[in-house]
Every structure is written in C-alpha cells, then in structure tokens.
N, CA, C and O of each residue as an XYZ file, in Angstrom:
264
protein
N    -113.499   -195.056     63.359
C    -114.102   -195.701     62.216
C    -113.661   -194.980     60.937
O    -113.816   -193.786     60.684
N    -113.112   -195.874     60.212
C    -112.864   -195.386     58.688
C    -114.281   -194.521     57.763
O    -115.409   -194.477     58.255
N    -114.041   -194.071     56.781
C    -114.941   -193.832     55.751
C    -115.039   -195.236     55.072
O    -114.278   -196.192     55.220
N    -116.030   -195.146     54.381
C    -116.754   -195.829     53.632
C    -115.948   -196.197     52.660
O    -115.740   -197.378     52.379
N    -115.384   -195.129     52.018
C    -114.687   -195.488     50.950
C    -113.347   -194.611     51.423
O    -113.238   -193.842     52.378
N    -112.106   -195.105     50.148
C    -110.997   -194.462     49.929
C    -110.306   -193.966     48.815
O    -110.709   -194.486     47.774
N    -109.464   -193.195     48.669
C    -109.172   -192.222     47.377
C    -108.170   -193.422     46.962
O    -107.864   -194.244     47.825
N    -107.691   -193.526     45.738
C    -107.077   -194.180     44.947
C    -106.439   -193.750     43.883
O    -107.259   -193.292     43.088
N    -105.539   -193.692     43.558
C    -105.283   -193.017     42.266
C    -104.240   -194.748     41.391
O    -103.190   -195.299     41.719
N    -105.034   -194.969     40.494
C    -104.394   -195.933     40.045
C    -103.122   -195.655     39.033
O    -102.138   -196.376     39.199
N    -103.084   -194.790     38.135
C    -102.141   -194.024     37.641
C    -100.316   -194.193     38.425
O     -99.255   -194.809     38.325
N    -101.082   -193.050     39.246
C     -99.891   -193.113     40.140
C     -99.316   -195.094     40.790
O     -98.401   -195.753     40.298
N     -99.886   -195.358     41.511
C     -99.646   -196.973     41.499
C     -98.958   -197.749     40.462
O     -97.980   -198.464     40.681
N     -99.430   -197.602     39.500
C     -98.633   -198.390     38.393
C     -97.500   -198.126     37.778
O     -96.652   -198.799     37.192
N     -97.682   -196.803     38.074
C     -96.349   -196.029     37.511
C     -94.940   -196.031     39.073
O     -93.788   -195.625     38.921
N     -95.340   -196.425     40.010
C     -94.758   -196.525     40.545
C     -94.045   -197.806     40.720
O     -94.643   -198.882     40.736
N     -92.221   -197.639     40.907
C     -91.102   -198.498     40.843
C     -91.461   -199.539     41.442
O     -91.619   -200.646     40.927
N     -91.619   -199.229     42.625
C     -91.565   -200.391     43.671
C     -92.872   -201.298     43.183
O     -92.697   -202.417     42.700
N     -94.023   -200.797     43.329
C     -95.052   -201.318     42.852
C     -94.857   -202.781     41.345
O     -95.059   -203.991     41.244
N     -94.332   -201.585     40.420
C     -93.979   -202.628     39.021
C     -93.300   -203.310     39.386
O     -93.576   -204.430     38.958
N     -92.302   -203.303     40.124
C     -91.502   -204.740     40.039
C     -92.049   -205.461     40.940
O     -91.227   -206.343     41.190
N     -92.765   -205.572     41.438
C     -93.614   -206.839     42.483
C     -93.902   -207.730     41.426
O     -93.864   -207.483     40.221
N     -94.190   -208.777     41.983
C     -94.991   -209.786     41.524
C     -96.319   -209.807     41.912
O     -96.777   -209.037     42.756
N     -97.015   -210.734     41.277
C     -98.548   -210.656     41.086
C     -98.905   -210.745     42.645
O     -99.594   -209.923     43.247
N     -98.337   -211.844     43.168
C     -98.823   -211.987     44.859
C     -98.193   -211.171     45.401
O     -98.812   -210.757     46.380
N     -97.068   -210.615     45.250
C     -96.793   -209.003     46.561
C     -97.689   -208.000     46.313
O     -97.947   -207.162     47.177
N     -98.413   -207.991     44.753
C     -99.149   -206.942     44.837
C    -100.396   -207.210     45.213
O    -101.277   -206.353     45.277
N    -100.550   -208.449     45.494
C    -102.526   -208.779     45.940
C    -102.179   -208.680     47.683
O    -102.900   -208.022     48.434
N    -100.843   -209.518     48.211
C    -100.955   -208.731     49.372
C    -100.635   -208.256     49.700
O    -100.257   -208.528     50.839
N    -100.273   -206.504     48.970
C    -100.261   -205.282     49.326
C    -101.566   -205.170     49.744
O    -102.225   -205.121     50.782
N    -101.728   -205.144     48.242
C    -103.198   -204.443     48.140
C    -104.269   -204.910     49.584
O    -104.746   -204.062     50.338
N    -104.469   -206.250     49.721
C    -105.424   -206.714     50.854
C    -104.828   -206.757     52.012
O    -105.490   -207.452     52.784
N    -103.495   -206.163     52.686
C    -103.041   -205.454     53.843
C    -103.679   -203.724     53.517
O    -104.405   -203.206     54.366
N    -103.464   -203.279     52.763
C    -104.096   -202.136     52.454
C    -105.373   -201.521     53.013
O    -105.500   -200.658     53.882
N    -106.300   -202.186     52.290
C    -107.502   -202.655     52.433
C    -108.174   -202.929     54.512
O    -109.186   -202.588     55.124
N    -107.021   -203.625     54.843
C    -107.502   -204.311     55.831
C    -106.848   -203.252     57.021
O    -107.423   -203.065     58.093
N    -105.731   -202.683     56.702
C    -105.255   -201.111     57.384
C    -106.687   -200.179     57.323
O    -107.276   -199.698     58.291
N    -107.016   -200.089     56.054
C    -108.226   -198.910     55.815
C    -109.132   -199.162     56.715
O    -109.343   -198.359     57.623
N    -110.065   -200.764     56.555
C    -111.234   -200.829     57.777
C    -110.881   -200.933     58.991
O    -111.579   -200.494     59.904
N    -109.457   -201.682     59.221
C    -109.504   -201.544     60.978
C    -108.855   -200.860     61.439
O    -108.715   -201.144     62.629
N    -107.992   -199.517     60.963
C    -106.990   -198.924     61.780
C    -105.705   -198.782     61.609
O    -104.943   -197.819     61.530
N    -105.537   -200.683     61.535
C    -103.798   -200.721     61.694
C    -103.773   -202.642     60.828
O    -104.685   -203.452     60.665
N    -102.749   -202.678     60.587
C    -102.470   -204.411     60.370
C    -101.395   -204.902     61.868
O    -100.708   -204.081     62.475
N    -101.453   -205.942     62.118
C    -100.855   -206.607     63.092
C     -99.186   -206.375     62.278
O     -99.009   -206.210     61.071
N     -98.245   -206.421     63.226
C     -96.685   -206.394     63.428
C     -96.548   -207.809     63.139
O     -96.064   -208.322     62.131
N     -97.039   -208.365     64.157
C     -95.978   -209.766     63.959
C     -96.378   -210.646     62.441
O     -97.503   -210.473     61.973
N     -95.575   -211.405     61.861
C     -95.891   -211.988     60.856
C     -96.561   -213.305     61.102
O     -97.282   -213.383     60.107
N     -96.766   -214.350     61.780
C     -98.219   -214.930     62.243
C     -99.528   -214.541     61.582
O    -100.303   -214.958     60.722
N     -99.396   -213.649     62.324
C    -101.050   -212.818     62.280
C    -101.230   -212.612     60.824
O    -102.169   -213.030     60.147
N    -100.102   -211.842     60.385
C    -100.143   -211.560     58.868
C    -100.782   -212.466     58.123
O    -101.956   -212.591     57.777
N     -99.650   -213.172     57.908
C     -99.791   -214.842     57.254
C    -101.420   -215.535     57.235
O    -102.034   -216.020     56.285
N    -101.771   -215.390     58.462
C    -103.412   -215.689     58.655
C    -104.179   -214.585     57.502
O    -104.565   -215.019     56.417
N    -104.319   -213.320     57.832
C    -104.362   -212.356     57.192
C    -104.732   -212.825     55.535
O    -105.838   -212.767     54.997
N    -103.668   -213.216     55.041
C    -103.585   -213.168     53.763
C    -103.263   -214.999     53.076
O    -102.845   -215.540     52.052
N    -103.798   -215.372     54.466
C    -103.758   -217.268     53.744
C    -102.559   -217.958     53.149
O    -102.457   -218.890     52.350
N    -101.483   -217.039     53.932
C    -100.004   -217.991     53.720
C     -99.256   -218.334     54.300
O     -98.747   -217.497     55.045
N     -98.909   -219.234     54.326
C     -97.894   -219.899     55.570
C     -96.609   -219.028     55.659
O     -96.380   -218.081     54.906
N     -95.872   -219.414     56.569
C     -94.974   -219.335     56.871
C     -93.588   -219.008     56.041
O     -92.808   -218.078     56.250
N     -93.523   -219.815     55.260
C     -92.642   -219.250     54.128
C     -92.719   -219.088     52.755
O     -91.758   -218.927     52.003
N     -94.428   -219.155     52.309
C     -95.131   -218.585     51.208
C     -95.263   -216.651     51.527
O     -95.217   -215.721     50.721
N     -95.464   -216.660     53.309
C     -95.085   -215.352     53.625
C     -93.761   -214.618     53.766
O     -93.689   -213.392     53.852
N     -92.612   -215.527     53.786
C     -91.139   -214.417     54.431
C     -91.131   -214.412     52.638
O     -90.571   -213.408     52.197
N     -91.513   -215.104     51.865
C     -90.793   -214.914     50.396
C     -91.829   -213.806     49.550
O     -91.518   -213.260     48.492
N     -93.134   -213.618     50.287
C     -93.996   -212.146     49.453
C     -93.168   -211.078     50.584
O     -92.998   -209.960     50.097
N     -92.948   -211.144     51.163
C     -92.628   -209.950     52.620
C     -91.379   -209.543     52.244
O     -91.017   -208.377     52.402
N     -90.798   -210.248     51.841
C     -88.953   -209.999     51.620
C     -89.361   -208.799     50.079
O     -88.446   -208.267     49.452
C-alpha cells in the first residue's frame, strides 16, 4: 500500500525538457498514469488497458504515447 500522499516538486517538472514540450494531453496523461502508478503499484504494459485507463481509443492513444 502506497502513502497517502506524494512528494512533488513542481519547479523541477516544468522546468523540465521533456515535460515542456508535451502537449496539454501528454501531460494530463502523464500526470493520471502517474497518479494511478502511485495508488496501485504499477500501470498495465499493454496499451488496451492503458487507453481504458485514460479514456482514449486506440489512436487518440498511439498519438499521446508516441
């Protein structure tokens, strides 16, 4: 079982490369794969599952994933 909460440093995040050049939806589902790593453990491998995950099909997902 996770903690309750988790450390964050937003600073660092924003200032980071990879991060800034995302777009608005790679960074919401970063962030809520993130999130969903923290409470359960792990996120699922296959992209299916993902896609469910974060409410996008199929190739609304290979084009945030890429």
């Amino acid at each position: 079982m996770s903690l309750p909460w988790m450390r964050f440093y937003p600073a660092e995040t924003l200032a980071d490369e990879h991060f800034s050049g995302w777009t608005c939806e790679e960074r919401g589902a970063w962030f809520t794969l993130l999130l969903l790593c923290w409470r359960e453990g792990s996120i699922p491998a296959d992209q299916t599952s993902l896609g469910r995950l974060l409410h996008l099909d199929g190739g609304d997902l290979r084009r945030v994933w890429s």
